[in-house]
C-alpha positions as CSV (number, residue, x, y, z in Angstrom):
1,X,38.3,-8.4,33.1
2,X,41.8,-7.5,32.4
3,X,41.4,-4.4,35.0
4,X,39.7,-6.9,38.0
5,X,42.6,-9.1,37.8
6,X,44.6,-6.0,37.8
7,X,43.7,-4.5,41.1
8,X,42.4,-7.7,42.8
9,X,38.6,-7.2,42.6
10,X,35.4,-5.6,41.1
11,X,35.5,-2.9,43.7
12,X,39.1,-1.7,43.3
13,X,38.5,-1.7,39.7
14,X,35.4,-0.1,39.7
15,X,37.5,3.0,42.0
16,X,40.3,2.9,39.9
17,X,38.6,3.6,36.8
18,X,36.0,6.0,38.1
19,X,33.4,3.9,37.4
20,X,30.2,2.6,39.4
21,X,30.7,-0.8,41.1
22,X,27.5,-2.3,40.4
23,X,27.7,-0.9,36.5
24,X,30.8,-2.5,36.2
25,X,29.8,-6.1,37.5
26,X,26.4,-6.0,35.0
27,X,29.0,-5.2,32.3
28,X,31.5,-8.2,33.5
29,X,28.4,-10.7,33.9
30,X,27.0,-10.1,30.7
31,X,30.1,-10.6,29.3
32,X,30.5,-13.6,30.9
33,X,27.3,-14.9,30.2
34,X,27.7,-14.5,26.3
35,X,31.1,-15.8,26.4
36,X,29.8,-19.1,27.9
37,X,26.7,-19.5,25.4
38,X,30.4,-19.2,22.5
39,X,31.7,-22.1,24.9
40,X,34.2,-19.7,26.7
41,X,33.9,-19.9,30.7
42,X,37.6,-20.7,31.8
43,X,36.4,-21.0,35.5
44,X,34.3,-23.9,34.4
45,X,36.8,-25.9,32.2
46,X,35.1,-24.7,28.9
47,X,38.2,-23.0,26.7
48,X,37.0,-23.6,23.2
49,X,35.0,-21.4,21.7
50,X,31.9,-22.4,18.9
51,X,32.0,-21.5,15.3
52,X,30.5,-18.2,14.2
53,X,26.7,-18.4,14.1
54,X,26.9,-20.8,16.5
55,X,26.0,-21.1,20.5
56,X,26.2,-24.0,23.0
57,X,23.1,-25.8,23.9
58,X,24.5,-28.5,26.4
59,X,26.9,-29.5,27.6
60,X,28.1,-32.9,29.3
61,X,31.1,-34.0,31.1
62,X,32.6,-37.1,32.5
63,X,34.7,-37.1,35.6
64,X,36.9,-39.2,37.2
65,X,35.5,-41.5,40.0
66,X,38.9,-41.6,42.1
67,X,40.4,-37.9,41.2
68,X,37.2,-36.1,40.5
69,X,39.2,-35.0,37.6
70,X,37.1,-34.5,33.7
71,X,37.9,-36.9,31.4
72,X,35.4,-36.5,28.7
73,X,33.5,-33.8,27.6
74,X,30.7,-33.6,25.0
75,X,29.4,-30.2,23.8
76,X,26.2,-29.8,21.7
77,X,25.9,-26.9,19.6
78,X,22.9,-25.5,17.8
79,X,22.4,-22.5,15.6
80,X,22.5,-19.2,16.7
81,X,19.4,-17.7,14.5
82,X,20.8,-13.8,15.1
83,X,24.0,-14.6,14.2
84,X,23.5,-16.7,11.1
85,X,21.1,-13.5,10.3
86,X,23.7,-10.9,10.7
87,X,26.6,-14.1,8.9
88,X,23.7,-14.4,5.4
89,X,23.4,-10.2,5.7
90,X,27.6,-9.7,5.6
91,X,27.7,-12.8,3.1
92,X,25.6,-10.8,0.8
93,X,26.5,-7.3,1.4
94,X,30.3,-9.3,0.3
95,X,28.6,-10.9,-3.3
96,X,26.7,-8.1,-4.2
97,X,29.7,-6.1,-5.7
98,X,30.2,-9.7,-7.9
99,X,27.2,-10.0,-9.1
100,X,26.9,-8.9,-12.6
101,X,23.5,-6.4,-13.1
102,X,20.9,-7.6,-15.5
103,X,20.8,-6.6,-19.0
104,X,18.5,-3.5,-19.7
105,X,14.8,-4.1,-21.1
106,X,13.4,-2.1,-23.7
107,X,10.8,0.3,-22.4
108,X,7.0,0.3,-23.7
109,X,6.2,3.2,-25.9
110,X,2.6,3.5,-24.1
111,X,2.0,3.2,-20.7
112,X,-1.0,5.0,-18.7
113,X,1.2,7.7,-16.4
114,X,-1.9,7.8,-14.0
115,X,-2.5,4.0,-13.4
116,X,-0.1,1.9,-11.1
117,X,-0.7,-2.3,-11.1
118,X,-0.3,-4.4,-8.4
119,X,0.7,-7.9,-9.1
120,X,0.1,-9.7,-5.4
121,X,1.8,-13.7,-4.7
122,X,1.7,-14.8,-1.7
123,X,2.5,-17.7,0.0
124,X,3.7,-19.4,-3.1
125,X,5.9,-22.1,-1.1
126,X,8.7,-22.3,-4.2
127,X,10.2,-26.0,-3.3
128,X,7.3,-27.7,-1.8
129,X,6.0,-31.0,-2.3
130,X,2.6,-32.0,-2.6
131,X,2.2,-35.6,-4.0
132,X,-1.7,-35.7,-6.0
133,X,-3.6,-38.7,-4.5
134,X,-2.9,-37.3,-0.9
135,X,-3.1,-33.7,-1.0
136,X,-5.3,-33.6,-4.5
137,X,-2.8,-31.3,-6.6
138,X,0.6,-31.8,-7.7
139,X,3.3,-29.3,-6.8
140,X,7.0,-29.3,-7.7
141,X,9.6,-27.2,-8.8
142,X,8.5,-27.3,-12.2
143,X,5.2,-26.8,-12.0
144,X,5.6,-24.1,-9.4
145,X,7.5,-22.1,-12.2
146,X,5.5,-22.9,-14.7
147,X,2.2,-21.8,-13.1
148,X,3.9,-18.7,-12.3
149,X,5.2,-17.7,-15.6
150,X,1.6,-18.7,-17.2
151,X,-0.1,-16.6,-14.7
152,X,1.8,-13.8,-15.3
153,X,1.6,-14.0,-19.0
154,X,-2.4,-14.0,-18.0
155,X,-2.5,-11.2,-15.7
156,X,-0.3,-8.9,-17.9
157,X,-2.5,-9.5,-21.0
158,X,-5.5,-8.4,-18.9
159,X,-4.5,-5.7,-17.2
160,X,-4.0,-2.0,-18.4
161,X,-0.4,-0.7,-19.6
162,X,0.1,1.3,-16.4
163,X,3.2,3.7,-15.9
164,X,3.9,1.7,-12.7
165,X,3.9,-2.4,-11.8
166,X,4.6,-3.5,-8.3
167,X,6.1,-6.7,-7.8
168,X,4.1,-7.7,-4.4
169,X,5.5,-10.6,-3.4
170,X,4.6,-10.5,0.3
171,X,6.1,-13.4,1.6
172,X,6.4,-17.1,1.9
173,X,8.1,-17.3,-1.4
174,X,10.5,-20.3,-0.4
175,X,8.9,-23.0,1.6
176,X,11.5,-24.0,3.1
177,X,14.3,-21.8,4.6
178,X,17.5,-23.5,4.8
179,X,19.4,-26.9,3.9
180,X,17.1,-28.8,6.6
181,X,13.8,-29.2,5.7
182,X,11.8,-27.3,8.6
183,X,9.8,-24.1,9.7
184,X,12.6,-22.0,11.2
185,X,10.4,-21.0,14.1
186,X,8.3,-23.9,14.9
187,X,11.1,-26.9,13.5
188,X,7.9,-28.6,11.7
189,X,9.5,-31.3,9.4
190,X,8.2,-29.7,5.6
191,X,7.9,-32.2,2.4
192,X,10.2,-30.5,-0.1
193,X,11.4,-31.1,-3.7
194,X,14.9,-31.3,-4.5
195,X,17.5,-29.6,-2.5
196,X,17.7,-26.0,-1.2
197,X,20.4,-25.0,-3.2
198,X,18.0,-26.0,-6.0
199,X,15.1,-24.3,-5.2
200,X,17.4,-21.4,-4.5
201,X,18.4,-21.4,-8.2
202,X,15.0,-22.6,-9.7
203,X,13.2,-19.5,-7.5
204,X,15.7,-16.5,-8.7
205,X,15.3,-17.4,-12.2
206,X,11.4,-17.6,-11.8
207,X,11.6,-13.8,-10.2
208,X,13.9,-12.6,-13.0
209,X,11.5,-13.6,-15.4
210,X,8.6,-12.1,-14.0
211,X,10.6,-8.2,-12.9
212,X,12.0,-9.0,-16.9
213,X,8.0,-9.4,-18.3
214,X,7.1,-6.4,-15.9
215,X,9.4,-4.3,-17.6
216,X,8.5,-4.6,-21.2
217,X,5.0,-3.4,-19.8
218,X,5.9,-0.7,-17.9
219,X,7.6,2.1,-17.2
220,X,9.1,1.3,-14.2
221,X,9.0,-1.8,-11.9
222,X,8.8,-1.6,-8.2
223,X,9.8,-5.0,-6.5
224,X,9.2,-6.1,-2.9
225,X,10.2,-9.3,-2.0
226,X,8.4,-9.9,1.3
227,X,9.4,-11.9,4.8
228,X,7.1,-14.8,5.2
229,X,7.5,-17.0,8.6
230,X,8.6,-19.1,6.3
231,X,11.4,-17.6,4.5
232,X,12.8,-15.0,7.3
233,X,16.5,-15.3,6.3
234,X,16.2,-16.5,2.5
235,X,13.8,-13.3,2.2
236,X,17.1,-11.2,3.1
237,X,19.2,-12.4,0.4
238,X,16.3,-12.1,-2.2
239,X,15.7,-8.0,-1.2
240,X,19.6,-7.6,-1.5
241,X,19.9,-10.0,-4.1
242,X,17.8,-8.1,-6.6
243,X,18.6,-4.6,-5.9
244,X,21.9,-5.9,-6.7
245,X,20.5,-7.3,-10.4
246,X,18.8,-4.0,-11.1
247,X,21.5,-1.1,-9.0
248,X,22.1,0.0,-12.7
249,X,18.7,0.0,-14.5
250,X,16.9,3.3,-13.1
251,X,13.6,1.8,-14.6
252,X,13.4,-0.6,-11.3
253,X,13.5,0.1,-7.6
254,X,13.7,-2.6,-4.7
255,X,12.2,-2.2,-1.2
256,X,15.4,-3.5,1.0
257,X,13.4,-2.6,3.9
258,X,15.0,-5.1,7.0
259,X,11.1,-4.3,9.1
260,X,8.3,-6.6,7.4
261,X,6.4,-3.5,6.5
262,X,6.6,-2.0,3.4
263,X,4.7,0.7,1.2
264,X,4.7,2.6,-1.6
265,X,3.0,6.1,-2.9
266,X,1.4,6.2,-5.8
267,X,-0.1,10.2,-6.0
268,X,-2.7,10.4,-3.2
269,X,-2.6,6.6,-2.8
270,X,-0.9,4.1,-0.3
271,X,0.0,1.1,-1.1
272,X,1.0,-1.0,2.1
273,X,2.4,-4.5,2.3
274,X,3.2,-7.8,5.3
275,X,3.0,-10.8,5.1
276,X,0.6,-11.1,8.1
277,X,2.7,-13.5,10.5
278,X,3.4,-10.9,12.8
279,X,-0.1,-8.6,12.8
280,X,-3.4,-9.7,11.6
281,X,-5.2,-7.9,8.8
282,X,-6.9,-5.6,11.7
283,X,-3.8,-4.4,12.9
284,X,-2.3,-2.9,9.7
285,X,-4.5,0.1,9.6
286,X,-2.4,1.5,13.1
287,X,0.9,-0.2,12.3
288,X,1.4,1.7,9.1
289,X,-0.4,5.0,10.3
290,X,2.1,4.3,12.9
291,X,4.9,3.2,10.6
292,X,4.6,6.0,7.8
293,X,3.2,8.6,9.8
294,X,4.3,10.9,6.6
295,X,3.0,8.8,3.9
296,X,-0.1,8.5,6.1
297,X,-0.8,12.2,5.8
298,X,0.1,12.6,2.5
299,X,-2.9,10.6,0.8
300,X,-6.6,9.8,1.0
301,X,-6.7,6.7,-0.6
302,X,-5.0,3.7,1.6
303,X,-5.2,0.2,1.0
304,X,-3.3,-2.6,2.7
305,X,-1.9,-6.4,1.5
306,X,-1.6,-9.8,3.3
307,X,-1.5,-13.1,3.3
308,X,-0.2,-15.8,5.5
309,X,-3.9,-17.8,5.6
310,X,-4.3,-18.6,1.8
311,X,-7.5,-17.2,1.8
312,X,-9.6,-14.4,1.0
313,X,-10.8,-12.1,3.7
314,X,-11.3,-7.7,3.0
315,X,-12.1,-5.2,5.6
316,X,-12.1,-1.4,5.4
317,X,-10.9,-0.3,9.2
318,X,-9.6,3.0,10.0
319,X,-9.0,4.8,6.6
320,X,-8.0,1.7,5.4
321,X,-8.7,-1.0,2.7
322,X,-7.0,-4.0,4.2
323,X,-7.1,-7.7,1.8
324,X,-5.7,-10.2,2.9
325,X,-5.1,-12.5,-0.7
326,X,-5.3,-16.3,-1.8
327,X,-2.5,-18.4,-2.8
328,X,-2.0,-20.0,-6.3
329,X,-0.2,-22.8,-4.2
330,X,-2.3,-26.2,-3.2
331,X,-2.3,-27.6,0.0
332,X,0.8,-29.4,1.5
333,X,0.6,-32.9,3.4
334,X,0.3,-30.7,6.4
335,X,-3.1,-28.7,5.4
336,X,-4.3,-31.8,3.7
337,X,-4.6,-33.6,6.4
338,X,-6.2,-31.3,8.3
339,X,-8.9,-30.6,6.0
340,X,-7.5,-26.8,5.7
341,X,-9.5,-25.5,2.5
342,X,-8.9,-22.4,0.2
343,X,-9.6,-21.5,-3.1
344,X,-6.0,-21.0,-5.8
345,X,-6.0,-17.7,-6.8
346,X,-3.8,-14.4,-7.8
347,X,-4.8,-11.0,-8.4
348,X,-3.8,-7.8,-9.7
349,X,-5.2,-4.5,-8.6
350,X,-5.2,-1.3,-10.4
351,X,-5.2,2.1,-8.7
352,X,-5.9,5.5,-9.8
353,X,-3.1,8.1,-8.5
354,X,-6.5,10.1,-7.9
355,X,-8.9,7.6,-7.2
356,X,-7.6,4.6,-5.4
357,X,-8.5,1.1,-6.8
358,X,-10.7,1.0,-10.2
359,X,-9.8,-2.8,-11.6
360,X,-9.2,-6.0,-10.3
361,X,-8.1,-8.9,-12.5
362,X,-7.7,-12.6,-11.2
363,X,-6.1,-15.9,-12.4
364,X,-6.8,-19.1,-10.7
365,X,-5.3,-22.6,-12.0
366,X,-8.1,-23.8,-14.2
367,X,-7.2,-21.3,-16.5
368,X,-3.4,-21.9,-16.9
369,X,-2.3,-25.3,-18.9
370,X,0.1,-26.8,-15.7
């Protein structure tokens, strides 16, 4: 810009600096253009900028009937999603040197070197409200943790001491992803319990609890903590958050993966997570061929996890065992409403390093006092 107004004009500028003329108007235009969605575009009266994370979405003015002249001007701003991404990732990238790590857990002495479990939640919708006589279960903060920690406690008893447990949590954790009560995507208005800094609290502690009951069964803990359409920006801090926790405990490992496709190897086995917002259960088999060309290669046993639709749905496809999982969560207001029916449930899987899956064990509601 400085350069046009130096030599009077995109083409002496573009000569002077050796540069193409059409290259160097695309460069001043776009510049332009994002200055103006800041509220920047002197030409146009606009000279104060938005806040950081935020762009303009209108903009109104009010001129003078005799002089033409503005008067009043009303700006409306809205939330720039990218921005407030990249604000939360520097935000946490700046805590995590403060946060203190969690104190070490002692080891088991036994645990079954060639055995892995996977412990799947999925769409758990932490904060949520679901009010009995409408949607036919209650849900709350409390009983959210609560069913959790019980079916846990459940799962753990029943399932072999493996060397390694996976902390699937694929997604959807949080119903609710910031202070306002809506989808981030969509904007549907959500029924929520308490406030989000609340849930935000109440929802850590739960995790902790679970990576800290992993540990005294196994050897080592692998945690994912998944993106769910619902959660896209709290799902960042959690990832960060808890490989800040554990940094200093070499017993747990934390996929900060920023794609919503993770996996692990376990011997000739791989273990693939997503949510399934973004690709539908038969999609995964090419996205992580695609995505993990290596790991692909490298084993003959391959099995994917989802969720996203609260139910129950399993398909091999392409040398690959794709599920997509239940929810321990009831229904909301929302799925109520519209008769949406699936049954509560949690699972764990066992795999072989050898032989791929050999045990499944499941916890549904009825068996947990909540």
């Amino acid at each position: 810009m400085l350069a046009v107004e130096k030599w009077g004009g995109v083409a002496e500028a573009a000569r002077q600096l050796g540069r193409n003329q059409s290259t160097l108007s695309h460069a001043i235009n776009g510049a332009k253009q994002k200055a103006a969605l800041s509220g920047y575009s002197p030409e146009h009266g606009w000279d104060t900028p938005t806040p950081d994370g935020y762009v303009v979405a209108g903009m109104s003015t009010l001129y003078d009937a005799r002089t033409g002249a503005a008067k009043l001007r009303w700006e409306k701003v809205s939330q720039d999603k990218q921005a407030q991404l990249k604000l939360m990732r520097e935000a946490v990238e700046a805590l995590k040197a403060e946060i203190p790590p969690a104190k070490k857990v002692k080891a088991p002495k036994k645990a079954d070197e060639d055995l892995a479990n996977v412990y799947v939640i999925t769409d758990y919708h932490y904060g949520m409200l679901a009010w009995k006589p409408e949607t036919g279960e209650q849900w709350d903060i409390e009983t959210a943790h609560n069913t959790l920690i019980q079916c846990y406690t459940k799962m753990l008893a029943a399932s072999p001491d493996t060397s390694v447990g996976i902390l699937a949590q694929l997604g959807d954790m949080l119903h609710t992803d910031t202070m306002i009560p809506v989808t981030p995507t969509s904007g549907h208005i959500l029924d929520q319990d308490s406030r989000y800094q609340n849930i935000v609290r109440n929802v850590i502690y739960t995790l902790r609890c679970l990576v800290d009951m992993m540990l005294r069964k196994h050897s080592c803990v692998h945690v994912i903590q998944g993106e769910g359409n619902h959660d896209m920006s709290s799902s960042v801090w959690l990832r960060e958050l808890f490989a800040a926790l554990y940094r200093d405990d070499p017993r747990v490992t934390v996929d900060t993966n920023p794609l919503p496709y993770y996996a692990y190897q376990f011997g000739e086995v791989m273990l693939a997570f997503h949510h399934g917002h973004l690709r539908t259960p038969k999609d995964l088999a090419s996205v992580f061929a695609a995505q993990y060309p290596k790991m692909w290669g490298d084993t003959s046993h391959r099995y994917a996890h989802c969720g996203h639709l609260h139910h129950k749905v399993e398909r091999e496809d392409a040398g690959m065992t794709v599920t997509q999982h239940r929810t321990l969560a009831p229904k909301d207001s929302y799925a109520a409403r519209h008769a949406y029916y699936s049954i509560r449930a949690a699972e764990c899987r066992t795999y072989s390093r050898k032989h791929g899956e050999v045990g499944t064990t499941t916890v549904t509601p009825g068996m947990l006092d909540v």
